[in-house]
Phi, psi and omega in degrees: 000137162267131175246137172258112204232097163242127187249106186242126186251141153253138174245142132261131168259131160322315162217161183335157151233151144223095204327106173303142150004092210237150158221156228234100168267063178241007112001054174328127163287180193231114182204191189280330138315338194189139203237108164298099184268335183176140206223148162216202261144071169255185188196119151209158010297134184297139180283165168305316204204142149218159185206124197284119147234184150279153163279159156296356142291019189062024175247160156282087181311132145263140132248156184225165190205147202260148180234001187235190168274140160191180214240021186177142194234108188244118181213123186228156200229159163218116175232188194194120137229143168297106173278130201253317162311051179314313185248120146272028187232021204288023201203147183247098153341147164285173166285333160285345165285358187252012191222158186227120030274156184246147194233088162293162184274149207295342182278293196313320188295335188285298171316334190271339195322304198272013174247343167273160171315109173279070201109206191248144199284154167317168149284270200313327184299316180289322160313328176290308161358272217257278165040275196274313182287025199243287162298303173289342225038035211036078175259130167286300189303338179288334179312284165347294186281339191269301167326280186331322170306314164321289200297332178264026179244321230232320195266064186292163177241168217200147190268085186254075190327307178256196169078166169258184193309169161282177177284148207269000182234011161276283188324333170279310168304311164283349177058014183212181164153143178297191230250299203281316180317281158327347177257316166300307166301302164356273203279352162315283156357294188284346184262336163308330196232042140108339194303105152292112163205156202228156192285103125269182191254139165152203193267170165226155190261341192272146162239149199318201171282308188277028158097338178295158161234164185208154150323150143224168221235120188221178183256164136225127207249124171285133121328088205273145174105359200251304192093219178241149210231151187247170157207142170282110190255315155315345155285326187072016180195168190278174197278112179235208185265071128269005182190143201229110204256123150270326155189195202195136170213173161259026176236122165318317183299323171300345182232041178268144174304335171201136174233120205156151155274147153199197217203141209173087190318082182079040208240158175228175178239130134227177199250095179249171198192143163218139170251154149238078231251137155216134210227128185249147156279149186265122187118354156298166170266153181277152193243196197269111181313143155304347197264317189285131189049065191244132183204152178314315168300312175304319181294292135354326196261305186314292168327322177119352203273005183306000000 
């Protein structure tokens, strides 16, 4: 499947600022699931300096940085990517892989270190746990699947723009939670029982009930014999080629799409953002991209962002 993808953030300021360094992961990464055809990138006011590198998670991060004051921030992207995964089951476990709680061999477990349990688990999260390990008989894949399952019958979701996830055991409490909220419990969960996983970032091809799009927000757990693999808990199903992952850490702030400050005497801020997703099947024919004869102006006007 191909996603035609155009993404626009407006920042406004209330009096002049001036926009500290920022970075911006909004990049489809390139893997064995998803193929980049094409990417571009505006910014205004044009920055003083950019710059491509890697992260520490390997995806490719811009930063960019400013040299004058200004009352509005604008970054908008057009990409085109190929999703590839048609099956998410597409693989043969290792033998250490089929059972729950999981014990990776000790080089991988060392590699996996910022995706594993850090400290002693919440009680309700391991209580949610052993739950889930119950229901499955400690199966891994079955594990997998009954969480996702779980968090999307009992965990409705709900639209929350700024901030970060919630704490995974406020959430569990509250019964409810954004896309990202659910996703941090995901993976709280998957990390109680030995699981390395991490927050990703990136599209969904379904849109909410009212027509909307938003970023969204899934997990991925390595899998030995697998690699890392995604599951959706808002969703409710594992990860195919229907969501176009932009980047994925084991910190949420590490895969937020934009990161940056900025500096302004009594200046406030707010955010408006559109998204525009169009997705052909393979063997449609392609119409004319969203992308073409796509310009910064064009975007801003086109978006609603004027």
């Amino acid at each position: 499947m191909q996603f035609h993808i155009k993404h626009a953030t407006r920042y406004r300021y209330t009096r002049p600022v001036f926009c500290e360094p920022m970075t911006i992961r909004l990049r489809p990464r390139e893997d064995a699931a998803q193929r980049l055809l094409r990417y571009n990138l505006w910014i205004d006011p044009q920055p003083a300096g950019m710059s491509d590198y890697v992260d520490v998670d390997g995806h490719t991060s811009t930063q960019v940085w400013f040299d004058q004051p200004a009352t509005a921030l604008s970054i908008v992207v057009s990409s085109v990517v190929e999703t590839l995964r048609t099956n998410p089951f597409d693989y043969l476990l290792s033998p250490e892989g089929l059972t729950a709680p999981l014990r990776y061999n000790e080089a991988v477990r060392l590699a996996l270190t910022p995706y594993l349990q850090q400290g002693p688990a919440d009680p309700e999260v391991v209580a949610a746990a052993d739950h889930i390990l119950k229901i499955s008989g400690g199966r891994l894949p079955a594990f997998l699947t009954e969480l996702t399952l779980w968090l999307n019958a009992n965990f409705p979701r709900y639209v929350r723009l700024d901030g970060p996830p919630l704490e995974p055991a406020e959430t569990l409490r509250e019964k409810s939670g954004t896309c990202r909220d659910l996703t941090e419990l995901f993976n709280a969960i998957c990390r109680s029982v030995g699981l390395a996983a991490r927050f990703v970032s990136g599209y969904h091809e379904r849109e909410d009930s009212e027509g909307r799009r938003f970023l969204h927000a899934w997990s991925e757990v390595y899998l030995p014999g697998a690699g890392w693999r995604g599951y959706d808990p808002t969703a409710g199903l594992a990860v195919a080629d229907r969501h176009v992952a932009l980047a994925a850490s084991a910190s949420p702030i590490l895969a937020a799409p934009t990161c940056g400050t900025f500096r302004g005497n009594g200046a406030e801020s707010t955010m408006d953002t559109q998204l525009v997703i169009r997705t052909v099947e393979r063997g449609d024919p392609v119409e004319q991209p969203l992308h073409a004869h796509f310009s910064l102006a064009d975007a801003v006007v086109d978006l609603g962002l004027r």
